[in-house]
C-alpha positions in Angstrom: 69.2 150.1 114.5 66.9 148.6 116.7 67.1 148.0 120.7 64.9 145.2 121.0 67.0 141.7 121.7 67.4 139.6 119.1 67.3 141.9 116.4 69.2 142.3 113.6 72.0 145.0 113.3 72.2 147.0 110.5 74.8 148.8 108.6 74.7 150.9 105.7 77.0 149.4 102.7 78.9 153.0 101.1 80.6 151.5 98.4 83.0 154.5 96.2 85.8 154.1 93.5 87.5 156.5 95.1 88.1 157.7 98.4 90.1 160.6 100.0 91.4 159.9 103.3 94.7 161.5 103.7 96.9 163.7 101.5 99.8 161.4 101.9 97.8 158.3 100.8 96.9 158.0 97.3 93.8 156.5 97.4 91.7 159.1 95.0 92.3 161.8 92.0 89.5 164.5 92.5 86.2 165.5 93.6 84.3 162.0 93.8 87.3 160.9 96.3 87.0 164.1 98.6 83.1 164.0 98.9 83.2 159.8 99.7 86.0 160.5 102.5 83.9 163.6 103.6 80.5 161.1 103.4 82.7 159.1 105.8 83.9 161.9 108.0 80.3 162.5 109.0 79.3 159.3 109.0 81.7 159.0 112.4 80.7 162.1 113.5 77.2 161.1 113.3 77.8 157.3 114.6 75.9 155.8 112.0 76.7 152.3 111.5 78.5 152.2 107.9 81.1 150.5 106.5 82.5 151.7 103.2 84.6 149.5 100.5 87.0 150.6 98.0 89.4 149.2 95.5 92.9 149.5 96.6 95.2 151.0 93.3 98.8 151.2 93.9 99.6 152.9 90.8 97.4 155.1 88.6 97.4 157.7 90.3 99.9 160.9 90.1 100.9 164.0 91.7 100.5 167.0 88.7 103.3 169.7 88.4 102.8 172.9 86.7 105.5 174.3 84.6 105.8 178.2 84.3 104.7 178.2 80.8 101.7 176.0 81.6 102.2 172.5 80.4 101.5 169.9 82.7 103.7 166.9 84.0 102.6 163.8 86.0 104.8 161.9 88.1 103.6 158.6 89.6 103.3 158.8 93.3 104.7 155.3 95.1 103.4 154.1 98.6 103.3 151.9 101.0 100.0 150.6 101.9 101.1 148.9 105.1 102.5 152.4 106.3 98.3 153.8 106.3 96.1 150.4 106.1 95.8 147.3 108.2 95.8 143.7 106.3 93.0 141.4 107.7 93.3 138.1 107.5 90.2 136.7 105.8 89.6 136.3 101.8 87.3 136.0 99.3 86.9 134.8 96.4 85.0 135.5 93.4 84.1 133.8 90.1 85.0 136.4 87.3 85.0 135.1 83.2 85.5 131.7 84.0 88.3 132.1 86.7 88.3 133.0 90.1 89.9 135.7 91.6 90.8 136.0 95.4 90.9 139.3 97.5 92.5 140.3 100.2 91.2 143.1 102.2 92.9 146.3 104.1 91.1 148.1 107.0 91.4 151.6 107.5 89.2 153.4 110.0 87.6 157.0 110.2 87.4 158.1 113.4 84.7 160.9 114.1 85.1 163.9 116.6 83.3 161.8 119.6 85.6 158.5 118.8 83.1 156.6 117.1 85.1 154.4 114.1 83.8 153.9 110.5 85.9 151.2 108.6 87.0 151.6 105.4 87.8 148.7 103.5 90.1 148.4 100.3 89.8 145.3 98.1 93.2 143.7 96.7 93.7 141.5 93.9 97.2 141.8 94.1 98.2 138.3 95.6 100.5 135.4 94.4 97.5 132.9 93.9 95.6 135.2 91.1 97.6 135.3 87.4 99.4 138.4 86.5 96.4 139.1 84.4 94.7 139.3 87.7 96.9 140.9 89.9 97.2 144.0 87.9 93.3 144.2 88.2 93.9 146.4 91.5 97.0 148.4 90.3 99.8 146.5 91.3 
C-alpha cells in the first residue's frame, strides 16, 4: 500500500469455498478449509490488507462417527450463524440465468497476534426475496 496522499488503498481479494475458522462453526469439510483459515491467520499476523469471501452453507456439512467395526456414519451438524457471524446490512444483487439473485452478507473477522483484523465475508442466498430454487443455492 502506498503512503503518498491520494493514493489508492489496496487489498488483496482471497476468495475460498471453504474456510476453517472455528471447530464449533461448520463452515468447511477438510484440508482446503484449514489451509484458507490458516492463509487468513497469517494474513493478520502479517497485517496485510486482505479480505476474504466465502459462501455461507448451512447444511452440507457433517460431523463423521466411526463405528467399532469400521463403517462410517454422518450426522448433519445444525448452527446458528448469528451465534459466530455478524449480518451487515448492505446487498447485492446479481443476474444469474435470466433471474436475479440477492445476497446478503455475514462478517466474521480474524484477528492476528498484534490485533490487526482480517474480515471474512460469507455470501447468503438464503433470503425471502430470492425463490426457493434460490434460497437453497447457499444451503439453507
Amino acid at each position: 500500500m502506498s503512503t503518498q496522499p491520494n493514493s489508492v488503498k489496496r487489498f488483496i481479494a482471497y476468495f475460498s469455498m471453504e474456510i476453517a475458522l472455528e471447530n464449533a462453526m461448520p463452515s468447511y469439510s477438510g484440508g482446503l478449509g484449514v489451509l484458507a483459515g490458516d492463509t487468513i491467520r497469517a494474513a493478520a499476523d502479517l497485517h496485510l490488507p486482505m479480505v476474504a469471501v466465502s459462501l455461507l452453507y448451512r447444511k452440507g456439512y457433517f460431523t463423521q462417527r466411526l463405528a467399532e467395526d469400521g463403517s462410517q456414519t454422518e450426522e448433519p451438524v445444525d448452527w446458528r450463524v448469528d451465534d459466530f457471524l455478524t449480518e451487515e446490512p448492505a446487498r447485492a444483487s446479481v443476474p444469474i440465468e435470466n433471474r436475479r439473485l440477492e445476497l446478503r452478507c455475514w462478517r466474521y473477522s480474524v484477528k492476528g497476534v498484534h490485533g490487526f483484523e482480517v474480515p471474512v465475508y460469507f455470501l447468503d442466498a438464503d433470503l425471502l426475496s430470492n425463490s426457493d430454487f434460490d434460497r437453497n443455492l447457499t444451503g439453507s
